[in-house]
C-alpha positions as CSV (number, residue, x, y, z in Angstrom):
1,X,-54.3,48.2,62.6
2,X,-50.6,47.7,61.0
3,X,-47.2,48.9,62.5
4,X,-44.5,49.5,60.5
5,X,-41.6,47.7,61.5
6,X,-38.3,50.4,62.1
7,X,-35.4,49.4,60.2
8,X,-33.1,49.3,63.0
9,X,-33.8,48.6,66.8
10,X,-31.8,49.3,69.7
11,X,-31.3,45.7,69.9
12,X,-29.9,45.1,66.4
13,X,-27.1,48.1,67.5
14,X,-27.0,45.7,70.9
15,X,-26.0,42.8,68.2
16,X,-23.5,44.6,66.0
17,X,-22.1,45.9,69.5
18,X,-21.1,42.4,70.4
19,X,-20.4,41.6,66.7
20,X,-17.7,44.4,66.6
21,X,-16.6,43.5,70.1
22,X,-12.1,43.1,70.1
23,X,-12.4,44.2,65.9
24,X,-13.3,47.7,66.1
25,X,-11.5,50.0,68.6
26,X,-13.6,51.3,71.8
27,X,-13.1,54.4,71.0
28,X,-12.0,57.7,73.7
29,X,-14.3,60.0,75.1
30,X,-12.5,63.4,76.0
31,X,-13.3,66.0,78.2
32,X,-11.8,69.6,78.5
33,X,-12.5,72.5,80.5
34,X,-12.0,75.2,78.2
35,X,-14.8,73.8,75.8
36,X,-17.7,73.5,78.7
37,X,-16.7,76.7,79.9
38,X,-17.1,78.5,76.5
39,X,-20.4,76.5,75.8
40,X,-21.7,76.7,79.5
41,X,-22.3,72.9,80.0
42,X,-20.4,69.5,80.5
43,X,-19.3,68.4,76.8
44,X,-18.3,64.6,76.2
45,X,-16.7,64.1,73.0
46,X,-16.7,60.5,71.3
47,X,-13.9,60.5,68.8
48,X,-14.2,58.1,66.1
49,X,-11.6,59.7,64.7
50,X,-9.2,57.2,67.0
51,X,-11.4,54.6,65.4
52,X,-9.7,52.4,63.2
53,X,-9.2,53.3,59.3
54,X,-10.0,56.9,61.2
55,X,-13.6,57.2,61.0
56,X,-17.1,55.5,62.7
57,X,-17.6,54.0,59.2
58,X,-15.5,50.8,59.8
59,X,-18.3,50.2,62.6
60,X,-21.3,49.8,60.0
61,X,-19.1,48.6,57.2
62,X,-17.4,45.7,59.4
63,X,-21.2,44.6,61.0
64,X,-22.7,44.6,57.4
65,X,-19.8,42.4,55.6
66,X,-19.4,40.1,58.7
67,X,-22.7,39.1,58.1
68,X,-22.2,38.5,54.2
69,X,-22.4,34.2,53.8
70,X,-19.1,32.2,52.4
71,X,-19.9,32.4,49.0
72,X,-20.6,36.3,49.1
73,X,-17.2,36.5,50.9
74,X,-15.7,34.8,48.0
75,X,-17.1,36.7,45.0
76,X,-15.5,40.0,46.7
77,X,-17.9,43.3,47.8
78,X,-18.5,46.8,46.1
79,X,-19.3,49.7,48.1
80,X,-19.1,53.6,47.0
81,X,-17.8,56.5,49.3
82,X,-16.0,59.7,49.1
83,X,-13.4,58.3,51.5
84,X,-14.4,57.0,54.9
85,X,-17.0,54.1,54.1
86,X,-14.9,53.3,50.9
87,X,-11.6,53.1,53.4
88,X,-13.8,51.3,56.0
89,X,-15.0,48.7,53.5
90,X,-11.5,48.1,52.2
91,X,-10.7,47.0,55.5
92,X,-13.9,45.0,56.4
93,X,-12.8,43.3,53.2
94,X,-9.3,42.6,54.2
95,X,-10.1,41.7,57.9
96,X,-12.8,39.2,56.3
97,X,-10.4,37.7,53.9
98,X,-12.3,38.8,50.7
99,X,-11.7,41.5,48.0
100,X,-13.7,45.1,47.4
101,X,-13.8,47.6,44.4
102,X,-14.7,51.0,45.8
103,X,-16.1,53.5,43.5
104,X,-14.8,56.7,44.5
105,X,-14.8,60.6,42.9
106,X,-12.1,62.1,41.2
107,X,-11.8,64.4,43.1
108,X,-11.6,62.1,46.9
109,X,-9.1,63.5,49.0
110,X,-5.7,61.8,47.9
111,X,-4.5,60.5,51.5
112,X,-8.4,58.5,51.9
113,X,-7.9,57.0,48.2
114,X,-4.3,56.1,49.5
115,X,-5.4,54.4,52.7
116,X,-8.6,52.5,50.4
117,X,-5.5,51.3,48.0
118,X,-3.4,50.3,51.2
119,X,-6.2,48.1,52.3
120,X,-5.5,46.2,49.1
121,X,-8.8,47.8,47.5
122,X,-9.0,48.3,43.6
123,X,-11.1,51.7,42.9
124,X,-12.9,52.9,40.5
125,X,-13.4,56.6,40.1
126,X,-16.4,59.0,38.3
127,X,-17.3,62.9,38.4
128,X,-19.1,63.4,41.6
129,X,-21.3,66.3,39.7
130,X,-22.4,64.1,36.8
131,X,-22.2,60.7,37.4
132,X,-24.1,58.1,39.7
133,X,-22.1,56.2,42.0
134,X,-25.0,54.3,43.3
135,X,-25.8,53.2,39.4
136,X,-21.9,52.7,38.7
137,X,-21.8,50.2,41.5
138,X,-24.4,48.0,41.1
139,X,-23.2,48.2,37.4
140,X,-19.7,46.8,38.6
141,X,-21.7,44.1,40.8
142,X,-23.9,42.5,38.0
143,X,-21.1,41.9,35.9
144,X,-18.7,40.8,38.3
145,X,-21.3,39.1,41.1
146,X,-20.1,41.5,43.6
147,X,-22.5,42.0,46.7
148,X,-22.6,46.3,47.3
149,X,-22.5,47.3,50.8
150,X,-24.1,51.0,50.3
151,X,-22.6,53.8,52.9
152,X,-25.5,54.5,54.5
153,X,-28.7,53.1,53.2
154,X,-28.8,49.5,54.9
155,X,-30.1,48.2,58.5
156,X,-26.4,46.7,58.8
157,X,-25.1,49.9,58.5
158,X,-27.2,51.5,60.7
159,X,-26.8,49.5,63.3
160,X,-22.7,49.2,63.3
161,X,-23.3,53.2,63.7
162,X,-25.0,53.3,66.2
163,X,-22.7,51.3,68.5
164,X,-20.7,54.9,68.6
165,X,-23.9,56.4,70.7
166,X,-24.4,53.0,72.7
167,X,-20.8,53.0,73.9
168,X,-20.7,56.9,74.8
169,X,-24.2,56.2,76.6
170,X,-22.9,53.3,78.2
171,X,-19.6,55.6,79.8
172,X,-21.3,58.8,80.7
173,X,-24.8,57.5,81.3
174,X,-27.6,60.1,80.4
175,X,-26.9,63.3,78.1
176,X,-29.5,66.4,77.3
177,X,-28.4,66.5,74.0
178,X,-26.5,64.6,71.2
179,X,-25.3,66.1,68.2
180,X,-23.6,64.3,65.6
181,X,-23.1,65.2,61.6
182,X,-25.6,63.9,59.1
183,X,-24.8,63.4,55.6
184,X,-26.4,60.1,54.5
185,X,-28.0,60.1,58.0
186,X,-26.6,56.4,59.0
187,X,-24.6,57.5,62.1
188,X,-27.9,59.7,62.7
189,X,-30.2,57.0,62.2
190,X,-28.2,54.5,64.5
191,X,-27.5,56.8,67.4
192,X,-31.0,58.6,67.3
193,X,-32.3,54.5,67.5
194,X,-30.0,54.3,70.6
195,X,-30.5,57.2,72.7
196,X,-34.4,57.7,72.4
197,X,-34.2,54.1,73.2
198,X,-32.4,54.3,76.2
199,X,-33.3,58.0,77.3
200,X,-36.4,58.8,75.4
201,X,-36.2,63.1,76.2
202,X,-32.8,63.1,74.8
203,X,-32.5,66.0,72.2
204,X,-31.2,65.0,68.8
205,X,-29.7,67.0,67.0
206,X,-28.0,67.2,63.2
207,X,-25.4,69.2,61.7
208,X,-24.5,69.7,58.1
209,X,-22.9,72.2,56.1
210,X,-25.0,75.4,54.7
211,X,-24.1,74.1,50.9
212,X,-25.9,70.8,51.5
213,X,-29.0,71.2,53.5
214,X,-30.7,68.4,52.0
215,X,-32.2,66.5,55.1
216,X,-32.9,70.1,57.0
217,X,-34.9,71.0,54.2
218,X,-36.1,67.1,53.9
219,X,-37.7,67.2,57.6
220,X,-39.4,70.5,57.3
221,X,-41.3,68.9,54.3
222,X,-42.2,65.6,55.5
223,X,-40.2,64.4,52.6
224,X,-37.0,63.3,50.8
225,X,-35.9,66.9,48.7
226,X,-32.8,66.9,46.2
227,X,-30.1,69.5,46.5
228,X,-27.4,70.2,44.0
229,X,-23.9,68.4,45.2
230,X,-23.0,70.5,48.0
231,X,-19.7,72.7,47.2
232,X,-18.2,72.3,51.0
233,X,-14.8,71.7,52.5
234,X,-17.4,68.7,54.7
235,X,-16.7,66.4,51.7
236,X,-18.0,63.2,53.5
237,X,-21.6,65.3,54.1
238,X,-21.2,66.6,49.9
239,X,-24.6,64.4,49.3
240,X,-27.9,66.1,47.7
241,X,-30.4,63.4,49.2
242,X,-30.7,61.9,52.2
243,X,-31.2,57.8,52.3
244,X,-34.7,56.4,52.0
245,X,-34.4,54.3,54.7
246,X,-32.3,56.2,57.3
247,X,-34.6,59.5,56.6
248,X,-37.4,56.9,57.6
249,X,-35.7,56.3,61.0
250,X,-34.5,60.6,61.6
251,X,-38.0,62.2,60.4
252,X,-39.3,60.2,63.4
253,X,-36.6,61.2,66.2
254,X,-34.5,63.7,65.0
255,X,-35.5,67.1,66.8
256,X,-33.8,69.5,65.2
257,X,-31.1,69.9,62.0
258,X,-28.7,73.2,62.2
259,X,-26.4,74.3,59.7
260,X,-22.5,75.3,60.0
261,X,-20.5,77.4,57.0
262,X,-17.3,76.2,56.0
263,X,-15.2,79.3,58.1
264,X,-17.2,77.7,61.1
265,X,-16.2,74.4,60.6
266,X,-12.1,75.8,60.1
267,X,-13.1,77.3,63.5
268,X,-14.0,74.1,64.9
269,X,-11.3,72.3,63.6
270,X,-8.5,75.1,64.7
271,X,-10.0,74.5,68.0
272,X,-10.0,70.8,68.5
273,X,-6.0,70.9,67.3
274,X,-5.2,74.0,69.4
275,X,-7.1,72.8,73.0
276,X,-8.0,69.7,72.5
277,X,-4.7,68.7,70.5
278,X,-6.5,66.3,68.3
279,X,-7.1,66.3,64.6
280,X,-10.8,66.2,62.9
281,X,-11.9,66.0,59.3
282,X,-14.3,69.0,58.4
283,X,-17.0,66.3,58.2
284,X,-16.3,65.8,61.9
285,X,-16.1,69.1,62.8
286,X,-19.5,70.2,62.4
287,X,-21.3,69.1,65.3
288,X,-18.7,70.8,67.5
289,X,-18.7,74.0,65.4
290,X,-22.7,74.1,65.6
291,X,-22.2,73.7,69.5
292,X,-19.6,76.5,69.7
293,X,-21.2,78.8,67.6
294,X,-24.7,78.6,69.3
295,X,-26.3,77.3,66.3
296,X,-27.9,74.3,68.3
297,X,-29.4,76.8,71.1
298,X,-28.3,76.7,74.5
299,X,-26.9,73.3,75.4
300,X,-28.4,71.4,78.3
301,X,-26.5,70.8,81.0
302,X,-24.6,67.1,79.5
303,X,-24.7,66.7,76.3
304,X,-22.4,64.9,73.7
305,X,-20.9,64.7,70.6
306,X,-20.1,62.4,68.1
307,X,-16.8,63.4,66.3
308,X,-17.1,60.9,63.3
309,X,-13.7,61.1,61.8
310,X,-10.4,62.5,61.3
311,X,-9.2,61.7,57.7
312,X,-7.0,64.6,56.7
313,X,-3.5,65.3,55.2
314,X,-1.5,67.5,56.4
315,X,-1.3,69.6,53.5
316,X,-5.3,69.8,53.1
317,X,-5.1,70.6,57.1
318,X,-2.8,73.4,56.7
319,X,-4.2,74.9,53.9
320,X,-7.8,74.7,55.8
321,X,-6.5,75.3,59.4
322,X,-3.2,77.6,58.6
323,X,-4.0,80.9,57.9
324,X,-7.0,83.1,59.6
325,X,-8.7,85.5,57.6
């Protein structure tokens, strides 16, 4: 009889914990009254949007790099994002001494191509409809002898994402629920590895946007299925395809996926500014629309949330956030 082996453990996340220990930020878990009495349970909110570059992805991006040997360090990294991995990478690559070209779309919001170029990063953009990131990068890192550090699809990554779930574990001890946002399904991959690890009845649950329900669809078929690039205001969840290797770890322990439209996720993020006075990203969002809306079902009694970033202008937040229709 043969095993597969998982690619992450709960003691890889236990390794990149330490790894990331006094580089990334320890991030806040906030409480508020008003939301567990509209959603009839306690709610603990981890807010990776305090983390630094403003997102979870300098956790994965910052374990993966750190691990890269002296003469990979010196040749420089490629990595390719919409905006949070590629700003999260940028600063890996700073903190670590080394250089990164970031292959971003045209169309990336302005202020997380800003922060990538303030982290000294030189980019490289495409269409997000038409072309291939993935192919674009490892294109750039043949002829230049960069080493790519994808946004998702590497244990590395999985496990520096995952230390978001270990830490809000750790503080609040055992939950009925977890909800975080899946778009490549690394921060999914990494927490799910965590909390069935530690609490094996935990509830899992995933969020995306209606436009790109590419793993919901993926787990009711047993397999990997291709949408067209999501149209959606959740630009860091705008993927057709969930990873190979983090849909190997979710198909196994996510429960349940649930879907949010783009008013929903204005809702949620209107609420996190007005009562919770804090600023989310739509990507970010969705896991506390789904729980305010009642898309995940009745809560259990504790359950948590992962808010993955915050990465917003103010301009894109007003015109988002500003007007109710």
């Amino acid at each position: 009889m043969t095993t597969t082996t998982p690619p992450v453990t709960l003691d890889d996340v236990r390794h990149a914990a330490a790894r990331l220990k006094g580089v990334a930020h320890r991030t806040p878990v906030l409480r508020s009254r008003t939301l567990d009495e509209r959603v009839g349970a306690e709610v603990f909110l981890k807010c990776e949007n305090f983390q630094r570059v403003g997102a979870f992805k300098f956790r994965g991006a910052y374990n993966a790099a750190s691990r890269l040997t002296p003469e990979q360090l010196r040749r420089g990294i490629a990595a390719y994002s919409s905006g949070n991995h590629a700003q999260a990478v940028a600063l890996a690559a700073r903190e670590l001494g080394t250089t990164a070209v970031i292959v971003m779309p045209e169309d990336a919001p302005p202020s997380k191509r800003a922060a990538t170029e303030g982290y000294g990063a030189e980019i490289v953009t495409y269409d997000r409809y038409t072309g291939d990131r993935a192919a674009i990068a490892e294109a750039l890192a043949a002829e230049r002898g960069l080493t790519v550090i994808p946004p998702y699809e590497h244990p590395h990554i999985m496990a520096g994402q995952g230390t978001a779930a270990l830490e809000l574990l750790e503080e609040v001890g055992e939950l009925g629920a977890l909800l975080t946002p899946v778009g490549g399904g690394g921060l999914m991959a990494g927490s799910a590895t965590v909390a069935k690890g530690l609490h094996p009845g935990i509830r899992m649950i995933g969020v995306e946007p209606e436009a790109g329900d590419d793993t919901k669809r993926s787990l009711e078929a047993g397999r990997r299925i291709s949408v067209p690039v999501p149209h959606t205001i959740a630009d860091g969840q705008a993927l057709p395809t969930p990873g190979e290797l983090t849909f190997s770890v979710n198909r196994r322990l996510v429960d349940e996926i649930v879907l949010v439209s783009d008013d929903e996720i204005r809702d949620a993020m209107r609420f996190a500014f007005e009562r919770l006075k804090i600023v989310v990203e739509p990507s970010g969002a969705t896991p506390l629309a789904a729980l305010l809306t009642g898309r995940a079902g009745a809560p259990p009694r504790r359950v948590g949330v992962i808010i993955s970033g915050g990465n917003i202008d103010t301009g894109r937040f007003a015109e988002l956030c500003g007007n109710r229709s």
